[in-house]
Structures are given as C-alpha cells and as structure tokens.
C-alpha positions in Angstrom: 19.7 -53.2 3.4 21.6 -49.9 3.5 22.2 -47.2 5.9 22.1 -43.8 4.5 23.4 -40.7 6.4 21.6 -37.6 5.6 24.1 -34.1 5.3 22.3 -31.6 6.7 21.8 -30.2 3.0 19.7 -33.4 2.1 17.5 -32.5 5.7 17.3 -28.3 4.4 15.9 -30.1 1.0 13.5 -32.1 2.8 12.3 -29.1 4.7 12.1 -27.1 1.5 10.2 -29.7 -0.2 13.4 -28.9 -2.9 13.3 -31.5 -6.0 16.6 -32.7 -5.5 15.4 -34.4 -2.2 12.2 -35.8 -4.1 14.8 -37.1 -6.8 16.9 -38.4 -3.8 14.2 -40.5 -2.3 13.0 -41.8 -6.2 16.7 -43.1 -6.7 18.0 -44.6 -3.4 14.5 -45.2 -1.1 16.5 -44.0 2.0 12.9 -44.5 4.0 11.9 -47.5 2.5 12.8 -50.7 4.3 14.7 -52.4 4.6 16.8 -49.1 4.5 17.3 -46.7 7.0 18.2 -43.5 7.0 19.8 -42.1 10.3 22.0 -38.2 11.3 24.6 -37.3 12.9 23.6 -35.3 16.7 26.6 -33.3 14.6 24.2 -32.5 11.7 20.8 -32.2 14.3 22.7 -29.1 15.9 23.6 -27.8 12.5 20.0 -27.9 11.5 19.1 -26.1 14.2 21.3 -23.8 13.7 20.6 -23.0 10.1 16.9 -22.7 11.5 17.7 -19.9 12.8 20.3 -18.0 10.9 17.5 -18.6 8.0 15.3 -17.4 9.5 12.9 -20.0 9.1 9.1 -19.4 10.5 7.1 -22.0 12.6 5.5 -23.6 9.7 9.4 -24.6 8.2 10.8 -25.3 11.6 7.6 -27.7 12.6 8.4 -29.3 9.0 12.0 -29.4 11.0 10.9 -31.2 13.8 8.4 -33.9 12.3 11.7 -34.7 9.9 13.8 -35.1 12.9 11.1 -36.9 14.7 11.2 -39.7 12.5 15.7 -40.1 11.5 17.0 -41.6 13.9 20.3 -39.5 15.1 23.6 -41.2 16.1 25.6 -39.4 18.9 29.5 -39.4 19.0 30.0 -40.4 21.9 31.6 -43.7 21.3 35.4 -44.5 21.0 35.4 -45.9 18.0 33.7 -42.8 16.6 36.3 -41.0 18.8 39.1 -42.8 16.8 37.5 -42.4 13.3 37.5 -38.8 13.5 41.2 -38.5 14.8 42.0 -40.7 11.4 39.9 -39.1 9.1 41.2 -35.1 10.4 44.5 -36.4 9.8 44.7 -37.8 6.5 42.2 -34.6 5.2 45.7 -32.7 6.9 47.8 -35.4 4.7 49.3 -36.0 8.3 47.6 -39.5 8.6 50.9 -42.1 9.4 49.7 -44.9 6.8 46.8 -43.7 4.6 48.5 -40.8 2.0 45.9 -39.2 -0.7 46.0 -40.1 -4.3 49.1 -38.2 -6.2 47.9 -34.7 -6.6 45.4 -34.5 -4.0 46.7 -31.8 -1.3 45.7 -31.1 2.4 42.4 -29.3 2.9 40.8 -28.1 5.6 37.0 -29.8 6.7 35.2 -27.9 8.9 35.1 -29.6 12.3 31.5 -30.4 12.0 32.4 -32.5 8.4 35.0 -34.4 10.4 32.5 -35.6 13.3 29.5 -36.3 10.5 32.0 -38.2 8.4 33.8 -39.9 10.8 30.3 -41.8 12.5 29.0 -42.5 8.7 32.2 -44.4 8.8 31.9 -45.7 11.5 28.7 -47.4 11.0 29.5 -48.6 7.8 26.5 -46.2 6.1 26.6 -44.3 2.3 26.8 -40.6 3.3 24.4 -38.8 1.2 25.2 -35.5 0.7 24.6 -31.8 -1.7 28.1 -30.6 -1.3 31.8 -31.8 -2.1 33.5 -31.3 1.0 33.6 -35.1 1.5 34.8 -36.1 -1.8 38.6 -36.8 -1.0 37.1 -39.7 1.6 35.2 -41.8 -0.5 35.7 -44.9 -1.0 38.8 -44.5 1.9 37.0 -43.8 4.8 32.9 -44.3 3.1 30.9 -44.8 0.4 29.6 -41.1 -0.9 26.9 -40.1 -3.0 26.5 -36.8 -4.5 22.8 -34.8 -4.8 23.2 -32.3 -7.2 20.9 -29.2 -5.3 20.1 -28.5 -9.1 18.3 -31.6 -9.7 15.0 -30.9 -11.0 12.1 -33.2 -11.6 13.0 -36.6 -12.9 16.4 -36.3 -13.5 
C-alpha cells in the first residue's frame, strides 16, 4: 500500500480532465486500493482559491467538489505536523541545526503553503505527487517526491 499526496496542480489536472493526470493515474493507481490518495486542508484552501482567481464556472467547480468529496484531507493540526514544518522551513532557509543541503544547494524560499503541504506528507510517511519543482530540495530528506510533467500527453 501507498499513500499519495496530491499538490494542488495534480487536483487543477483532475478538474481539467488534463492528460498528465490521466497518465498519473495509469502509472501510480493513486485510487486504486490498496492505495490511497489523501490532501492537505493546506492544498483544499488553495483549490478553492484558485477556483476563483480562475474563474472557474459551476460545471468546473462541481467537478471541484465531487473530487474533494471523495480525497480524504489531512488537517495540520497535530504536533508532530507542527514540528515537521518548523524542520522542514529551516533547512529550506539552510538554518536547520543538523540537516545541511547537499554541496551547492543554497537557501530558497517555499511559499508558506509548500512548507505546511510538505511538512504533513512527511509526516504521514506518503509520496507527494506533484506538477511543480518547488519540493525538489526535500526528497528523499524529508519525503519521497514524484514529478508530473503538466506536458505529459497521452501515453507517455
């Protein structure tokens, strides 16, 4: 069994119907049991966010809600989440007391919202699926990533 945790690009492919989420589901079977694929409350309000600023109509933002119906979300209100997030913001600063980057690999800045979603996929030991590299310096420190290329088209 695995646990996969959705970015919110892989839930704005599922709404769009894009081929890369298609491709996604082919590859790892994130619905298929025994795995399970859960969000972040984190990545629910950014969904819901990018609803909006999209400008999505009723017909994309009931294709929204059916999605959301069925992934379970995880909330961050737990102290080991808590934790996580304190250790993963400080090592992205290069400020974490034990855990230093690889040579080369400067500081960056996550958006807050990164931190939380990355921090509870670590948490609960799932592989973070995601269509952007802004989680890149963490894998295999802090989880297990996988990349969806948003370019991914039919059965590649």
């Amino acid at each position: 069994m695995t646990t996969y945790f959705l970015d919110t690009g892989i839930l704005v492919g599922y709404v769009r119907g894009a081929q890369y989420a298609k491709y996604m589901e082919r590859r790892f079977a994130v619905a298929e049991p025994p795995n399970i694929a859960v969000v972040s409350i984190v990545t629910v309000g950014e969904i819901y966010s990018l609803s909006l600023q999209l400008g999505w109509g009723p017909d994309k933002r009931a294709a929204l809600k059916e999605i959301l119906d069925k992934i379970p979300s995880v909330d961050i209100r737990d102290h080991s989440i808590l934790e996580k997030y304190a250790e993963v913001d400080a090592y992205s600063q290069n400020k974490h007391p034990s855990l230093k980057p690889p040579a080369g690999v400067t500081a960056r800045n996550m958006g807050k919202n990164d931190v939380w979603i990355a921090a509870t996929a670590s948490v609960i030991n799932a592989t973070l699926l995601t269509t952007d590299h802004d989680f890149d310096h963490l894998n295999g420190v802090f989880l297990k990533l996988e990349y969806i290329d948003p370019a991914v088209k039919g059965g590649s």
